[in-house]
N, C-alpha and C positions, 0 to 999 in steps of 0.2 A: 135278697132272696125272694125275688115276687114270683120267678117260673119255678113249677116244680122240676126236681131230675126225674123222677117217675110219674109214671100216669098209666092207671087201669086204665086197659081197654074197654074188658068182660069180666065180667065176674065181680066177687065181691069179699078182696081178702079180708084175713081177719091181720091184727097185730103182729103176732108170731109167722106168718109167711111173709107177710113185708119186710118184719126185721129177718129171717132167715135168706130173703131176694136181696135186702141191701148190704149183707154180709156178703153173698158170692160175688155181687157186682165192687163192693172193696176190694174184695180179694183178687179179683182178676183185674181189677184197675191196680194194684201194688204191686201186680207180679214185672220184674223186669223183661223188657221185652227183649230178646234173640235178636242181635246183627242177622239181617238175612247173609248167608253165606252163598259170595257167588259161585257158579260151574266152572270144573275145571275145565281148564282149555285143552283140547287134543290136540294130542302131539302130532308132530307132521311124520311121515314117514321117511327114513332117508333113501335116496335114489338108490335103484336095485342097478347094480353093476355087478357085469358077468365076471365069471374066473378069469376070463382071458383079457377081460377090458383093460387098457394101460392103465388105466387110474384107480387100479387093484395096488393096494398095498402089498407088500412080500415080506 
């Protein structure tokens, strides 16, 4: 333990904000982190084929 995890920059807290600073930074260091979920892919569109085009289904 020779480095510290915290270090005042400015100021000069007292006990009770440090312990209240190392409780939020707990808390957000315990919370499980979110899979980034990737984008969905867009769909292709499928070829515009006229009424009369042979390759119209019936």
């Amino acid at each position: 333990m020779g480095n510290p995890v915290v270090r005042v920059v400015r100021g000069a807290p007292d006990e009770t904000e440090l312990a209240a600073l190392m409780a939020v930074l707990a808390a957000l260091s315990a919370r499980p982190v979110e899979p980034e979920v990737p984008a969905p892919r867009p769909r292709r569109r499928p070829p515009f084929r006229t009424a009369t085009s042979w390759r119209t289904r019936r």
